[in-house]
C-alpha positions in Angstrom: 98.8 54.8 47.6 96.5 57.9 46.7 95.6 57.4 50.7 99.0 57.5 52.1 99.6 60.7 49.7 96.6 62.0 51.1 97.4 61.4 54.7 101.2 62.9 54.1 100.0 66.2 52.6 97.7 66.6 55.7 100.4 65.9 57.6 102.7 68.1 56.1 100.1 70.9 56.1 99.5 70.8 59.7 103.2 70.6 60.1 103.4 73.9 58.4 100.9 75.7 60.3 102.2 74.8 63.3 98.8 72.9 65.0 99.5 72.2 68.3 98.0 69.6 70.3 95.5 69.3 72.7 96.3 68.4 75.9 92.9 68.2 77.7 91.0 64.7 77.6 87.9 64.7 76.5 87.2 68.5 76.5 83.9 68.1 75.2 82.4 65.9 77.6 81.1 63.6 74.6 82.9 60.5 76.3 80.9 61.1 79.8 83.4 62.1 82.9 86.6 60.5 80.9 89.4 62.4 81.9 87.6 64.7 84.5 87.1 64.8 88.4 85.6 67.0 91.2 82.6 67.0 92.9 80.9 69.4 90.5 81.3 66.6 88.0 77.7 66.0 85.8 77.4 65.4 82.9 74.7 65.8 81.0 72.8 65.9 77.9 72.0 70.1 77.0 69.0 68.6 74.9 70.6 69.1 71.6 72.1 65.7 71.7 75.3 67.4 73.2 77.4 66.9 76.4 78.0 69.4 78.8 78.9 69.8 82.5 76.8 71.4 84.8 77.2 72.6 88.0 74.2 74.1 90.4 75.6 76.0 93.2 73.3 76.3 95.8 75.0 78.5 98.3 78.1 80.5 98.0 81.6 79.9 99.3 84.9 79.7 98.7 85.6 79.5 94.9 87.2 76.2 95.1 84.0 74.5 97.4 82.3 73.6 93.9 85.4 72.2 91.2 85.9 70.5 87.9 89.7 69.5 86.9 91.1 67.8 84.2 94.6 66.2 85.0 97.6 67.2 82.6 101.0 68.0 82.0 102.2 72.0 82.0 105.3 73.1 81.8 107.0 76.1 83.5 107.3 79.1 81.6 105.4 77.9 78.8 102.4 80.0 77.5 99.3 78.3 76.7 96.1 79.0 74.7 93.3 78.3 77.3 89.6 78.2 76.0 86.2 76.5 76.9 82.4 77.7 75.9 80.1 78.2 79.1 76.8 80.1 80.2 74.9 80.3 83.1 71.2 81.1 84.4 72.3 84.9 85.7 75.3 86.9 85.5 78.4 85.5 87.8 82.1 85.1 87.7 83.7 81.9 87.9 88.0 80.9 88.5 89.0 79.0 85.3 92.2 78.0 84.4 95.3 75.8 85.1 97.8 75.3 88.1 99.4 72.2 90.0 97.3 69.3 91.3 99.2 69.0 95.0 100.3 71.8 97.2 101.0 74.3 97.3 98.5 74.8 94.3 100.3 77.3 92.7 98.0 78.2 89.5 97.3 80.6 87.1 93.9 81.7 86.3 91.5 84.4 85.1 87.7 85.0 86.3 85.7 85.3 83.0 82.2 86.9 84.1 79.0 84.8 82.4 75.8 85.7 80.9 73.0 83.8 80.1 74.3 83.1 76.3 76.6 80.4 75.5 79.9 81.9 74.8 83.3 81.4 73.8 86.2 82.4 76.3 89.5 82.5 75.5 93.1 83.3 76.7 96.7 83.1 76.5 97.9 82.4 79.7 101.6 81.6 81.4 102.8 79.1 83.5 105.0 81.0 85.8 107.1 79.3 88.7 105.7 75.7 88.5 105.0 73.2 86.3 105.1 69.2 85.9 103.0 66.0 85.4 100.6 66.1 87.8 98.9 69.4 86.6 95.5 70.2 85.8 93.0 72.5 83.9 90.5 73.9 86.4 87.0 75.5 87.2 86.5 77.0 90.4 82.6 77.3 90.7 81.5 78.0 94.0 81.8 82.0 95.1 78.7 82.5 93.4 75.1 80.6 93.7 73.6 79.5 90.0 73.5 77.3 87.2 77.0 76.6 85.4 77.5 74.9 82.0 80.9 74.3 80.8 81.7 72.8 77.3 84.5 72.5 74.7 87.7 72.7 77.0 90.9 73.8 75.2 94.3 74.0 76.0 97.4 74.3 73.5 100.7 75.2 73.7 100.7 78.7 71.9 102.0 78.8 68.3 102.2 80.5 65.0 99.2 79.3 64.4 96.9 79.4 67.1 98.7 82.5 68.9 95.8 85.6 68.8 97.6 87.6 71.1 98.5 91.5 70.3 101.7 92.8 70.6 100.8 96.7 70.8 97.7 98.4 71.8 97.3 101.8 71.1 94.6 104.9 71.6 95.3 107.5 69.6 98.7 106.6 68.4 99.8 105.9 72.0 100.5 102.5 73.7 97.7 101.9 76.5 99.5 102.0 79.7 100.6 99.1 81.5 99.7 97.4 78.2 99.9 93.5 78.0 99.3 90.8 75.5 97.5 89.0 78.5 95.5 91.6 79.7 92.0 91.6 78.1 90.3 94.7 79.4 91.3 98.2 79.5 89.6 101.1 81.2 90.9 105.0 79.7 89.8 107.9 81.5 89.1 111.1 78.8 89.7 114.9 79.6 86.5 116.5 80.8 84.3 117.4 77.4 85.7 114.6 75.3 82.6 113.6 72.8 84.8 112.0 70.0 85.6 108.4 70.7 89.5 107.8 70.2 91.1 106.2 67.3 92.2 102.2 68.6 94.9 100.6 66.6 96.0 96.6 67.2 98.9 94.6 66.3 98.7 90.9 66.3 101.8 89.5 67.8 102.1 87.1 64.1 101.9 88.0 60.9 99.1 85.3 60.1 96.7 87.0 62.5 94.2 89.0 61.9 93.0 92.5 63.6 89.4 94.0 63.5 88.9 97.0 65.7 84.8 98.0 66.6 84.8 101.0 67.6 82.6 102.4 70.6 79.6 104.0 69.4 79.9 106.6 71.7 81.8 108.3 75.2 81.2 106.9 77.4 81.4 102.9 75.6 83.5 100.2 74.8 86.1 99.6 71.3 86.6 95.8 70.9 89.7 94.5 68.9 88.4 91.0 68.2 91.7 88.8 67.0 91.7 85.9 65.2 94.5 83.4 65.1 96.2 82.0 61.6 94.3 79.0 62.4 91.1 80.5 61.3 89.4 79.6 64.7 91.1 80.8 67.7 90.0 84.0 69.1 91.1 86.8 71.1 88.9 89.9 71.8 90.7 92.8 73.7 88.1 95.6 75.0 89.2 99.4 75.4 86.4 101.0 77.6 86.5 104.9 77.6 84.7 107.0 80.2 85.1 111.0 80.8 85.8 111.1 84.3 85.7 113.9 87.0 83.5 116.8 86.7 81.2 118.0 83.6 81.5 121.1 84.9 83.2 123.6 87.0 82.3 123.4 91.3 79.9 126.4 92.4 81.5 129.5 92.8 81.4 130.3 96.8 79.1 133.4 97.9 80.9 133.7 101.7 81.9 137.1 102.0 85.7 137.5 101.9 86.6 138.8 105.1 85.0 136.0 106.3 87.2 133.5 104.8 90.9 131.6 105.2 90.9 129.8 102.1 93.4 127.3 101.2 92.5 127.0 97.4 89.8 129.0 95.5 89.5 131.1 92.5 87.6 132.8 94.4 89.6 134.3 97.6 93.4 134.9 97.9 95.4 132.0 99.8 95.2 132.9 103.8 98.9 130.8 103.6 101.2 129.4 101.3 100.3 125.3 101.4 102.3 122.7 100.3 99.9 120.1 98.7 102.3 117.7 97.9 105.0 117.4 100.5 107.0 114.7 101.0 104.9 112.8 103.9 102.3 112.1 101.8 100.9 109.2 99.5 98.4 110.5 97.2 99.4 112.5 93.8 97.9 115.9 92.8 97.1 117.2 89.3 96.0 120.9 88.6 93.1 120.8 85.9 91.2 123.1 84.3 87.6 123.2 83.8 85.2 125.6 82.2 88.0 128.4 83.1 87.8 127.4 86.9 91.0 125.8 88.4 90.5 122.4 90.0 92.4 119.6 91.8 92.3 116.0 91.0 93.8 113.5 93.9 95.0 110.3 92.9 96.1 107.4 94.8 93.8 105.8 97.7 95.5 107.0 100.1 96.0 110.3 102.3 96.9 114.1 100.9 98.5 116.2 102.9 97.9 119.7 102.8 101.0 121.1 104.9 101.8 124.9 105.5 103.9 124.4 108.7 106.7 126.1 107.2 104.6 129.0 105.9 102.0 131.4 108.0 99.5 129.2 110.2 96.1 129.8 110.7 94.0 130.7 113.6 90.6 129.5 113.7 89.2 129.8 117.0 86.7 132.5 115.0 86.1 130.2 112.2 82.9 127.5 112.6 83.0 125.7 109.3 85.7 124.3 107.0 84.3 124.1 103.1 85.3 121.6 100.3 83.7 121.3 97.4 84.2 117.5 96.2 83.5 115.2 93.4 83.6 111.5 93.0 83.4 109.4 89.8 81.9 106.2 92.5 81.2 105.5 95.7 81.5 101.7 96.6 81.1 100.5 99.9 83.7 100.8 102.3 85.4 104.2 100.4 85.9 107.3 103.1 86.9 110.9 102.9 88.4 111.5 106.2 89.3 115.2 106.6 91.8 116.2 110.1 92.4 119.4 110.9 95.7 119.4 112.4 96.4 122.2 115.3 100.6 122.5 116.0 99.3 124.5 119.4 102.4 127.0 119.0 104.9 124.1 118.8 106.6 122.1 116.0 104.5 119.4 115.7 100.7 118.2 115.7 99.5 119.0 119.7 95.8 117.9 118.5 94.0 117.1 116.0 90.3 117.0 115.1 88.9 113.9 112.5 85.7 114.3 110.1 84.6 111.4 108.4 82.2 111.7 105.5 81.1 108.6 103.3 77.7 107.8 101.7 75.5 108.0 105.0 77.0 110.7 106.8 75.8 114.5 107.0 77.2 116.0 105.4 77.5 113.4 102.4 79.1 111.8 99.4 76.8 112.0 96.3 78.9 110.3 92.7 78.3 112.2 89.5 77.7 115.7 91.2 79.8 118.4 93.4 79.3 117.7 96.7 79.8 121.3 98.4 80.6 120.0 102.1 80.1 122.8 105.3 81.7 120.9 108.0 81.3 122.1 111.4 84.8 122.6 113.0 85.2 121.4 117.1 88.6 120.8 119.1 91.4 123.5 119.6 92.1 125.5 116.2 93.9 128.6 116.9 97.9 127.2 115.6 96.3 125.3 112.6 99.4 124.0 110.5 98.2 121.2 108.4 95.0 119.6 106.7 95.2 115.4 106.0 92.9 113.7 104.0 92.3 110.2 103.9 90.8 108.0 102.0 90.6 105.1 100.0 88.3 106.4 97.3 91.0 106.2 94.0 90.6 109.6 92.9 88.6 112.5 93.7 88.5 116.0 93.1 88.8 119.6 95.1 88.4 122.8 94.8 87.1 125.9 97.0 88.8 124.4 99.9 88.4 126.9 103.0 87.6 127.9 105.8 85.0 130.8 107.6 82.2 132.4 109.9 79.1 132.4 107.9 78.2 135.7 110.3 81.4 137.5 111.0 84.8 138.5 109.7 87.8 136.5 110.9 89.9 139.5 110.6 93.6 139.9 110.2 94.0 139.4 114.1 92.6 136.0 113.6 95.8 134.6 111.1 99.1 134.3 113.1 102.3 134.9 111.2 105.3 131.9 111.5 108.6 132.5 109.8 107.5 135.5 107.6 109.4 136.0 105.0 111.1 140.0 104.6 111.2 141.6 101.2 111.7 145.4 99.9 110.5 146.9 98.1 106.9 145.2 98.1 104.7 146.6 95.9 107.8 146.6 93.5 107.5 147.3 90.1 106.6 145.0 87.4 110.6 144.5 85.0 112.2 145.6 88.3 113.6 143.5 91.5 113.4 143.1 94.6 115.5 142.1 97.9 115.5 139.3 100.6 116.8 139.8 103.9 119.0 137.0 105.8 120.9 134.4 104.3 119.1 132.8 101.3 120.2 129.6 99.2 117.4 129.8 96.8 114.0 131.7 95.9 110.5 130.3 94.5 107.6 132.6 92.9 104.2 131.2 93.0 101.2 132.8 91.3 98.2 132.3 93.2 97.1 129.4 92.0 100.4 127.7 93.1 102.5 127.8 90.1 105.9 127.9 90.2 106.4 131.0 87.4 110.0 132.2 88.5 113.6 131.0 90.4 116.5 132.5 92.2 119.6 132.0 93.8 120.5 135.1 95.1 118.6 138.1 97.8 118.2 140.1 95.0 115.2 139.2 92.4 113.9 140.6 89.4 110.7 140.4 88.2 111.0 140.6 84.8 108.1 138.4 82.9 105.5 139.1 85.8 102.8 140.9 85.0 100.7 142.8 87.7 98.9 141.0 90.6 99.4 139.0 93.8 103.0 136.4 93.9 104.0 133.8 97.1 107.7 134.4 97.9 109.3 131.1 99.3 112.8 131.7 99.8 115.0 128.3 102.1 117.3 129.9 104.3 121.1 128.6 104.8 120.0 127.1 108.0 117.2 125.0 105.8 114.7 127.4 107.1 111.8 127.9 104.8 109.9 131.1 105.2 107.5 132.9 102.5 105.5 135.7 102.1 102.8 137.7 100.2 104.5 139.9 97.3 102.6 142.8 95.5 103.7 143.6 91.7 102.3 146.5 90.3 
């Protein structure tokens, strides 16, 4: 009797707690191969009296070349807690997880990367779009050559009791973008000068979970939430990595004599034109930054900027022998470009020809990560109706600033810089808390500082310039007939 009472309170306890059930066979290989397949299947004895499976891939492949499974049931659109203790002989990745054992093999998986120490991995992962008898849990061994050892497989229909899973994430008091309870790993980028590492915060998804947030020792590093479940033993750990990216410091300050110059952005010379570095055509985002006092631009996106001033004053450069940029890069894998075309219109509407520079990591000039890289490219092809500057490249995000172009030995002079659609305005100088007129037809008026702010609007010919102090403004005034024409305006 006192065993059945026994047996019931257990019973009722794990009813309470919610323990699900394992649905692996033999996950700890104690029973041999029971359960398991593949032709990575052997079993052996780690020398401790306990069964693991071990794998030696000899040369690498395709993932699923070398392969353990384990035949199950999963069930579509049910979320699963998925864990298993392995190591290895070196550092390498393998493809764990669970999917359908006939085609088309739809799966879901994660690529844990191992160490030399015997570790638990775990996961809370989603069936999504399949699901049925003749499933399996899987390890896909073979991209990589070494010495896998596998142990302990787990998989459990998530509960109240087992589920480790967070249901917020924050730095600083702000949910981490694109934030997910099955995302693991989190890379923030800090503004330039950032020494304090940020405050993390977790959330279990249940009450019975528990929270404890390491934080990094230092920027750059890495805060880990480790979670545990209400079951006392499953374990989630989320990782936050923080690095201050971009520049530690401003680009050098250019020494080219002005005359000499066209720039397109500097603090250091005027703009030679107004330039559009975000029109509509392009792919690639643009932030304005400042560091150490020196105004900078940070690209984003992978995939081509376009620098456009084709409605504004072109440039001719048949004087002009080099075009400057002063770069930075956070990396430099293999593969990433920065692929620079100089765009000539040729007194038409459109690109007539067009010149291509391609720097990367083994090209002169080059691409050095961690440093400016102040790049004098030496220009070739036909330059004097020069409308438009592309960049591509794949590199994720870089940075610009002192973008221009000159003679090292002469002036370009005034002669060399061809006026298109120049916008007319009186009286210019005008005087600061005054206004000023537009001639022709005008739907609406833009004021740029220098640095291409936007720092007033209008819809009329006449503008005022109340709340401009003294210096150098970029009119931009579209036309009824959609024209866009701009000009230089003096406020003294």
């Amino acid at each position: 009797m006192k065993t059945k009472f026994l047996s019931l309170l257990i019973a009722l306890f794990a009813y309470t707690l919610g323990f699900a059930q394992e649905l692996v066979t033999n996950g700890d290989f104690e029973n041999g191969t029971t359960g398991w397949s593949g032709n990575a299947l052997n079993v052996i004895d780690d020398g401790s009296g306990n069964h693991v499976n071990a794998a030696d891939v000899a040369a690498a492949g395709p993932a699923y070349n070398v392969n353990i499974s384990n035949v199950l049931t999963i069930t579509n659109g049910t979320s699963y807690v998925f864990s298993f203790d392995a190591y290895s002989d070196r550092n390498r990745t393998i493809v764990a997880g669970f999917g359908e054992n006939h085609g088309p093999y739809n799966s879901t998986t994660v690529t844990p990367t191992l160490t030399t120490t015997k570790k638990r991995y775990t996961y809370v992962l989603t069936a999504n779009g399949y699901g049925d008898a003749n499933c399996r849990v899987l390890f896909d061994m073979g991209a990589e050559v070494g010495y896998v050892a596998i142990d302990n497989v787990s998989l459990q229909v998530v509960s109240s009791s087992n589920d480790g899973t967070l249901s917020d994430l924050k730095v600083d008091g702000t949910t981490i973008p694109g934030f997910s309870s099955s995302t693991y790993s989190y890379s923030v980028d800090l503004p330039q000068g950032t020494t304090t590492v940020p405050t993390v915060t977790a959330t279990p998804t249940q009450a019975g979970a528990n929270a404890v947030v390491t934080p990094a020792a230092s920027v750059p590093g890495t805060t880990t939430v480790e979670v545990t479940a209400a079951d006392g033993v499953t374990k989630l750990t989320y990782n936050v990595s923080f690095a201050v990216a971009g520049p530690t410091g401003p680009a050098p300050t250019p020494t080219v004599a002005a005359p000499n110059v066209a720039s397109l952005y500097s603090d250091t010379y005027s703009p030679a034109t107004t330039a559009d570095w975000n029109p509509v055509w392009d792919s690639d985002n643009v932030i304005d930054l400042m560091i150490s006092g020196n105004n900078t631009r940070k690209i984003t996106g992978g995939g081509f900027l376009g620098i456009d001033f084709s409605g504004s004053t072109h440039l001719n450069l048949t004087n002009a022998t080099k075009m400057h940029m002063d770069v930075w890069v956070d990396a430099l894998n293999d593969g990433w470009v920065f692929n620079p075309k100089v765009v000539d219109f040729g007194g038409g509407a459109a690109e007539a020809s067009s010149v291509i520079y391609s720097i990367n990591a083994g090209t002169t000039p080059t691409l050095v990560p961690g440093q400016w890289n102040s790049l004098d490219i030496t220009l070739t092809g036909t330059r004097s109706d020069i409308a438009q500057v592309v960049i591509t490249s794949n590199i994720p995000t870089f940075y610009v600033d002192n973008f221009y172009f000159y003679n090292p030995t002469s002036a370009l002079g005034t002669s060399e810089v061809s006026a298109k659609n120049n916008l007319k305005i009186y009286p210019n100088p005008v005087a600061a808390n005054s206004s000023f007129n537009i001639t022709g037809n005008v739907k609406t008026v833009k004021v740029f500082s220098m640095n291409g702010q936007l720092v007033k609007t209008a819809k009329a010919q006449n503008v005022n310039t109340q709340g401009l102090s003294k210096g150098v403004y970029i009119v931009e005034a579209v036309q009824e007939d959609g024209t866009v024409k701009r000009t230089k305006l003096m406020v003294k």
